[in-house]
VEXTI-316242 format. One line per 4 residues: their letters; for each residue x, y, z of C-alpha. Coordinates in steps of 0.001 Angstrom, whole numbers. Example, Ala and Ser with C-alpha at 12.3 -4.5 7.8 and 13.67 -1.06 7.14 Angstrom:
2
AS) 12300 -4500 7800 | 13670 -1060 7140
This chain:
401
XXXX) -49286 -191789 13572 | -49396 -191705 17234 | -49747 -188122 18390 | -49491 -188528 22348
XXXX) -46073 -188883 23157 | -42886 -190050 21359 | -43747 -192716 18504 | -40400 -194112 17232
XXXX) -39913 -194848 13345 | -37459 -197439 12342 | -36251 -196342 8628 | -34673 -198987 6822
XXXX) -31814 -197773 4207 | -29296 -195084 4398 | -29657 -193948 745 | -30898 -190620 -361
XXXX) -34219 -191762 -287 | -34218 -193137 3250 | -32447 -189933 4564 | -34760 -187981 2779
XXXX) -37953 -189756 4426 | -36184 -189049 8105 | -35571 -185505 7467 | -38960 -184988 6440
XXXX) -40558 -186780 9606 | -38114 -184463 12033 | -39622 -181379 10145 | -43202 -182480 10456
XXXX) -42690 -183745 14006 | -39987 -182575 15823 | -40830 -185007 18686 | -40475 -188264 16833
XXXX) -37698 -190495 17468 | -36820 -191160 14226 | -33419 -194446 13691 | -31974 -194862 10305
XXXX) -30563 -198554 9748 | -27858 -198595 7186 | -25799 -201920 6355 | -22736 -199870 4872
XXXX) -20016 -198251 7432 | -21613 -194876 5532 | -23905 -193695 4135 | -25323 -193562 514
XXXX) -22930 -196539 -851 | -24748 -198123 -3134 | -27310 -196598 -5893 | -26812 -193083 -4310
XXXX) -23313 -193228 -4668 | -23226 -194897 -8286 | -25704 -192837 -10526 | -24969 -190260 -12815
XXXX) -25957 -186707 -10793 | -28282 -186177 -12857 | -30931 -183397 -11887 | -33352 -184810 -14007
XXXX) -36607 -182496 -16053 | -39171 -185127 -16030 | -39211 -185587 -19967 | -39843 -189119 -20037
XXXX) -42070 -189835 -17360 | -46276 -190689 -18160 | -48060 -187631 -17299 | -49662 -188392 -14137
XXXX) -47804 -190938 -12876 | -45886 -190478 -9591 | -42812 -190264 -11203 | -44086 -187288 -13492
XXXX) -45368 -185240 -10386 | -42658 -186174 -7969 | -39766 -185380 -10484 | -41261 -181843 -11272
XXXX) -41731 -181249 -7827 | -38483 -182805 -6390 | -36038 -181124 -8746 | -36992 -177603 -7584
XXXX) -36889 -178586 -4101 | -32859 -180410 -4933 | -32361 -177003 -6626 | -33528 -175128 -3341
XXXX) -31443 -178025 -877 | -28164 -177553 -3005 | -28612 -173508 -3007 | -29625 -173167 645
XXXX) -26246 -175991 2038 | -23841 -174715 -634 | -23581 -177892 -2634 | -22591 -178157 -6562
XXXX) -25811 -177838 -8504 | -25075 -176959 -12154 | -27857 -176339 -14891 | -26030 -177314 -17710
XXXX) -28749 -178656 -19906 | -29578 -181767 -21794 | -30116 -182481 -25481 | -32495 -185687 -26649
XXXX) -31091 -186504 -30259 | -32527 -188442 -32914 | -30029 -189331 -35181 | -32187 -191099 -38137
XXXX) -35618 -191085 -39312 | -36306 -194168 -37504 | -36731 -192335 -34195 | -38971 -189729 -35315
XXXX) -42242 -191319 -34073 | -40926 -191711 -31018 | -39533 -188787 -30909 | -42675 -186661 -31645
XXXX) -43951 -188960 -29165 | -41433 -187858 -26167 | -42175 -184638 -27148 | -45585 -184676 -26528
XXXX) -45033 -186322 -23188 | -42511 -183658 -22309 | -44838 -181163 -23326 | -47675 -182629 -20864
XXXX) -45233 -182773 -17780 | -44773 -179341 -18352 | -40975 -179526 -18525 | -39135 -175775 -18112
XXXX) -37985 -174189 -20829 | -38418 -177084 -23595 | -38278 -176581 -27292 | -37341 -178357 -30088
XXXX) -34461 -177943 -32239 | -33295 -178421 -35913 | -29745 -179547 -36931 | -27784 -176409 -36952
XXXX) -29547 -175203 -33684 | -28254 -178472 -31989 | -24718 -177567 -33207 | -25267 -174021 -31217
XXXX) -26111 -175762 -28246 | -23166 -178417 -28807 | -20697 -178045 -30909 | -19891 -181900 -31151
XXXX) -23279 -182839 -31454 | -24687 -184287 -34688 | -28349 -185123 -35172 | -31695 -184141 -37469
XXXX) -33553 -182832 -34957 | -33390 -182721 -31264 | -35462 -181903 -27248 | -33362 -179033 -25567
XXXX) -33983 -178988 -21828 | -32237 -176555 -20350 | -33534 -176691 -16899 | -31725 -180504 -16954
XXXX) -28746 -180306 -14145 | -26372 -182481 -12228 | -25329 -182507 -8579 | -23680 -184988 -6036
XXXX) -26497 -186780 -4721 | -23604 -187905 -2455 | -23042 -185096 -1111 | -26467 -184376 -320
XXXX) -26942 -187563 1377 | -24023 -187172 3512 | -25672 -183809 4472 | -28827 -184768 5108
XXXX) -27343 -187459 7258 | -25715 -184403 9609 | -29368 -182705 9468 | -30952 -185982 11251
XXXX) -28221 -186562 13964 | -28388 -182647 14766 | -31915 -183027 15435 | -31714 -185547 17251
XXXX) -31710 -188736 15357 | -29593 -192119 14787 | -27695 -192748 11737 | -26708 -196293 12745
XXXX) -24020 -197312 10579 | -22844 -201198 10093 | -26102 -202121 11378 | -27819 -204581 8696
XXXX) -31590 -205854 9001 | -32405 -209227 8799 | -36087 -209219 9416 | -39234 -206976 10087
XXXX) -42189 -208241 12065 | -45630 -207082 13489 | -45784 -207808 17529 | -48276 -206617 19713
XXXX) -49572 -203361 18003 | -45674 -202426 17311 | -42723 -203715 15214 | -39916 -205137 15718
XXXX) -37068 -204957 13348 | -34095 -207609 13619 | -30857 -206165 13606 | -27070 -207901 13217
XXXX) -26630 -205587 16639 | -29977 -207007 18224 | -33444 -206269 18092 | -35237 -202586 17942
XXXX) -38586 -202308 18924 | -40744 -199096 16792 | -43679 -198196 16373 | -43386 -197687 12361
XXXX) -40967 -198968 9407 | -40560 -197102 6518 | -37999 -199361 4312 | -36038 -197558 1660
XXXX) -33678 -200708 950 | -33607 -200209 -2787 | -31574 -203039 -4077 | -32785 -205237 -1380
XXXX) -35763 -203974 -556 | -37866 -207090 -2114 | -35993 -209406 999 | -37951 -206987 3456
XXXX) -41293 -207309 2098 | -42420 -210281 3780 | -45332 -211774 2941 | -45880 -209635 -143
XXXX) -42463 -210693 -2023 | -43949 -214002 -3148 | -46496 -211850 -5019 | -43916 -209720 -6598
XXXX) -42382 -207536 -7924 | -39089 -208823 -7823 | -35835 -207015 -7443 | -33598 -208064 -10826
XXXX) -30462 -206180 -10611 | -29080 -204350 -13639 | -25123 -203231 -13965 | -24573 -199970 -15570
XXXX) -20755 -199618 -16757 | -19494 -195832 -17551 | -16293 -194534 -19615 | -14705 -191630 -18845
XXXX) -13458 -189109 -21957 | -10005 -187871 -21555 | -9138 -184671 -20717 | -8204 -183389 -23966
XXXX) -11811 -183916 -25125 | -14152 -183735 -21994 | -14867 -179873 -23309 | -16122 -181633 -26955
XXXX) -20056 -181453 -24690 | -21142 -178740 -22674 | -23557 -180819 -20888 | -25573 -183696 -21981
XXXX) -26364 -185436 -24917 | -28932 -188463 -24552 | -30534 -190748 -27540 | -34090 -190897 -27716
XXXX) -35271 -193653 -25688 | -37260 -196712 -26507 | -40384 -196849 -24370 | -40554 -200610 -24088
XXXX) -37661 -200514 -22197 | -36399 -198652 -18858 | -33324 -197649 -19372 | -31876 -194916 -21269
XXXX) -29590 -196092 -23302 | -25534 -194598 -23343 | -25342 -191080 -23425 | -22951 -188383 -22689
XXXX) -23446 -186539 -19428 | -21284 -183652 -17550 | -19700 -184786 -13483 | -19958 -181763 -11124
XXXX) -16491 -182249 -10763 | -15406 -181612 -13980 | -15292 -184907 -16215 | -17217 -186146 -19557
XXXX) -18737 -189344 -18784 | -20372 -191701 -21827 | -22834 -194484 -20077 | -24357 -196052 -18605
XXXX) -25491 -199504 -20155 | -27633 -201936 -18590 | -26545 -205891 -18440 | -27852 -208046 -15745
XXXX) -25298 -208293 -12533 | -25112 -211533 -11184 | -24487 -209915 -7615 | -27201 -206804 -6186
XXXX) -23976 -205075 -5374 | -21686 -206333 -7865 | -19537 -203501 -9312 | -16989 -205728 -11389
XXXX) -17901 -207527 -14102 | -17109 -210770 -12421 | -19075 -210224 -9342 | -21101 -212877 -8568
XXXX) -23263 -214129 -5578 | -25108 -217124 -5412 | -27948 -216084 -3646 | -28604 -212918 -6227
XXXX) -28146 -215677 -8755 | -30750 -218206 -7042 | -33081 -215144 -6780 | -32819 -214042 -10710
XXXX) -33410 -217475 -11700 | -36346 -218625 -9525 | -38427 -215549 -10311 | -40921 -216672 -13397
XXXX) -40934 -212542 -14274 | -37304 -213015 -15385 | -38004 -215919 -17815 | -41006 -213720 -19104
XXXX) -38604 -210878 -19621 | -35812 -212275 -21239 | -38019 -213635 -23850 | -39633 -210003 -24256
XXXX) -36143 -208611 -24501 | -33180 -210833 -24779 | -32127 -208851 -28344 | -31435 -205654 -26162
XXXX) -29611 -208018 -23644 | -27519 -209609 -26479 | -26532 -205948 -27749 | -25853 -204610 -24128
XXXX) -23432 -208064 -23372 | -21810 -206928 -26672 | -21185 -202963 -25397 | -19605 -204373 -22237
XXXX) -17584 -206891 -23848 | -16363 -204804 -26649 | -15107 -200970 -25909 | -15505 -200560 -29864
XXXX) -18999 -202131 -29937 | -20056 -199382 -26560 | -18344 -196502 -28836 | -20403 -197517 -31953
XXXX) -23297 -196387 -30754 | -21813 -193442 -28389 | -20470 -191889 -31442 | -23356 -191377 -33930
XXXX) -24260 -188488 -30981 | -20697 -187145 -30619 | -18778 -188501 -33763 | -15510 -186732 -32158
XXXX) -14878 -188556 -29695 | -13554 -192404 -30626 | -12739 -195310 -29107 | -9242 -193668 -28342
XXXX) -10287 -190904 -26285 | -12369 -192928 -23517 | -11524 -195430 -20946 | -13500 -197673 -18840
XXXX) -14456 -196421 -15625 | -16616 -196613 -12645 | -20320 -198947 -12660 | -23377 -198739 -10994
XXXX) -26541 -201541 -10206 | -29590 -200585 -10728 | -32424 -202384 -8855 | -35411 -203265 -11344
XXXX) -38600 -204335 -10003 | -40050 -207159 -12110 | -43370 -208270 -11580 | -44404 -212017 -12249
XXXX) -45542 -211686 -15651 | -42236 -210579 -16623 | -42873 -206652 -16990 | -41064 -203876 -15654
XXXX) -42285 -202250 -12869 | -42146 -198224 -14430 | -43510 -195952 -11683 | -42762 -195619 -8155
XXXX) -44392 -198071 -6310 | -44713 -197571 -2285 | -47181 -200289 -238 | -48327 -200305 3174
XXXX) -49300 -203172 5440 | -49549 -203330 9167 | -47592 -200824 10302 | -45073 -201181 7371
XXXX) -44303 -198825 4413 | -41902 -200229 1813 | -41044 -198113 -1470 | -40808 -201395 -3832
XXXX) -39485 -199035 -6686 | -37659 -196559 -7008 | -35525 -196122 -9574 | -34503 -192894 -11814
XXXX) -35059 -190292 -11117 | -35505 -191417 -7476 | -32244 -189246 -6524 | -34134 -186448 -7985
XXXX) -37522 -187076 -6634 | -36387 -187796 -3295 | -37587 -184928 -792 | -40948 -185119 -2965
XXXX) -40743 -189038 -2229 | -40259 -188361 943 | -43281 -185877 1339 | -45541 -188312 -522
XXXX) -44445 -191455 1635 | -44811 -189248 5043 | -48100 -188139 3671 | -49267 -192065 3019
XXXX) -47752 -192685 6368 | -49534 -190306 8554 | -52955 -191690 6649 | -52784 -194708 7286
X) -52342 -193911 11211
């Protein structure tokens, strides 16, 4: 980084994770001129806005990996954020059922990874002691975390946002980019408002964030976007879980699978799934764009990864199609709640990196090239990781010079 005078940094993305990375440049050095570019007419619209506030432990993550060291690290330091700017931060614990003896190998086997990331406070529990924990709950044997929380990662964006302006950044709202290119030792990124000149790019585009890798996205990984649809349990059972209640996952795949997880605001929410959107910011289930579409199709990973998986697709296609189908498996966690006492509520798109070969891009994955930093994954727990992210990224920034 240029340490005589005042180097300007263009960050692309007004997410929590692009926030996060401008914050953490102001603190290190106060004199940098530091512009967010955000597409939205606010900030944190899109995977910010749509996850599930969860504070996550780091249970599932490969010891080692980034996402192992940055979760640990990042979830203290959202603990410390939400504590020190009064926002909603509640510990309220998670529970990782398995349900048959089917899951027990890889259930010893999250264990163990648990166990290496060092996760706070973990034990496991029998039957009855699940019951203790939840009431509602119904399992053989289950992974109590009770350091998991949940927040509004919202919130915290919005706030960060505020931090940046009063020290005397630009949030520039409505302002999409089209293009990022070297020019005579400095870079110029292409705005709908015009051209900005900076000395540095740090693009935190998340859903997009393939478009703005130039000559790198032909290589891969590509962005394939995933729709996550939520139901929301009526009042007169959101009290049937204290906090949350998650399956145990299946390591070939990403995603979670539906679970039960509490809102800072109050409300029981049973989700997410994960179908493939046909639009990057496609909420409805008829959302469709044909350039997302074009994309999807034309990438050889996604062949190579709907043969790997297309019997998970088929049974996430049935969950969103069928209320009773998404219950079926919801209820052999919480067998009091039925299809009766939810109702279909907000979504979410998750943006999964797919390399070539068709597999899924698992850690966090941040590349640097001329002048350019782009984080080319970053999915859960991103939210969580964030100021760690955004350490880690200002670290790889001010080495490469």
């Amino acid at each position: 980084m240029n340490v005589g005078g005042e180097e300007t940094v263009g960050i692309v993305g007004g997410g929590i994770l692009g926030l996060a990375v401008g914050r953490e440049l102001l603190r290190r050095r106060p004199g940098t001129r530091v512009v967010v570019f955000e597409k939205e007419d606010r900030v944190a619209v899109h995977q910010t806005g749509h996850n599930s506030g969860v504070v996550h432990a780091g249970l599932y993550y490969k010891p080692g990996s980034l996402k192992a060291q940055l979760c640990a690290r990042g979830r203290v330091m959202v603990r410390d954020y939400c504590a020190e700017h009064q926002l909603p931060y509640e510990q309220c614990g998670k529970l990782v059922v398995a349900v048959d003896e089917s899951e027990l190998g890889r259930f010893d086997a999250l264990e163990r990874t648990a166990t290496a990331n060092a996760v706070p406070g973990l034990r496991r529990v029998d039957a009855s002691e699940i019951r203790e924990i939840e009431p509602h709950a119904t399992g053989l044997v289950a992974l109590h975390s009770p350091e998991t929380a949940i927040t509004d990662f919202g919130a915290i964006a919005r706030t960060i946002a505020e931090e940046i302006e009063a020290a005397g950044g630009e949030v520039r709202l409505s302002t999409a980019v089209a293009g990022i290119e070297r020019t005579g030792g400095r870079v110029v990124v292409t705005t709908a408002r015009g051209p900005e000149t900076v000395d540095r790019v740090v693009v935190c585009a998340g859903l997009q964030s393939d478009r703005l890798a130039g000559g790198d996205r032909k290589a891969g990984p590509r962005i394939v976007p995933f729709r996550g649809e939520y139901m929301t349990v009526t009042a007169a059972k959101r009290d049937y879980v204290r906090g949350m209640v998650y399956p145990v996952p299946d390591p070939r795949y990403p995603f979670l699978g539906v679970h039960y997880t509490r809102r800072v605001g109050g409300e029981l929410e049973v989700g997410p799934n994960a179908v493939l959107a046909l639009e990057r910011e496609g909420y409805r289930r008829s959302a469709m764009r044909a350039r997302d579409v074009r994309d999807i199709l034309s990438w050889p990973g996604f062949w190579r990864m709907a043969r790997q998986h297309w019997r998970t697709g088929v049974i996430e296609v049935r969950g969103t199609l069928s209320k009773r189908a998404y219950m079926r498996f919801a209820q052999r966690y919480v067998p009091d709640i039925g299809l009766a006492d939810v109702v279909r509520a907000r979504s979410g798109v998750r943006a999964q990196a797919v390399e070539r070969d068709g597999s899924l891009v698992d850690d966090f994955r941040i590349t640097h090239s001329d002048g350019v930093t782009n984080v080319r994954n970053a999915p859960s727990p991103a939210a969580t990781s964030s100021f760690a992210i955004a350490g880690y990224v200002v670290d790889e920034v001010e080495r490469a010079g």
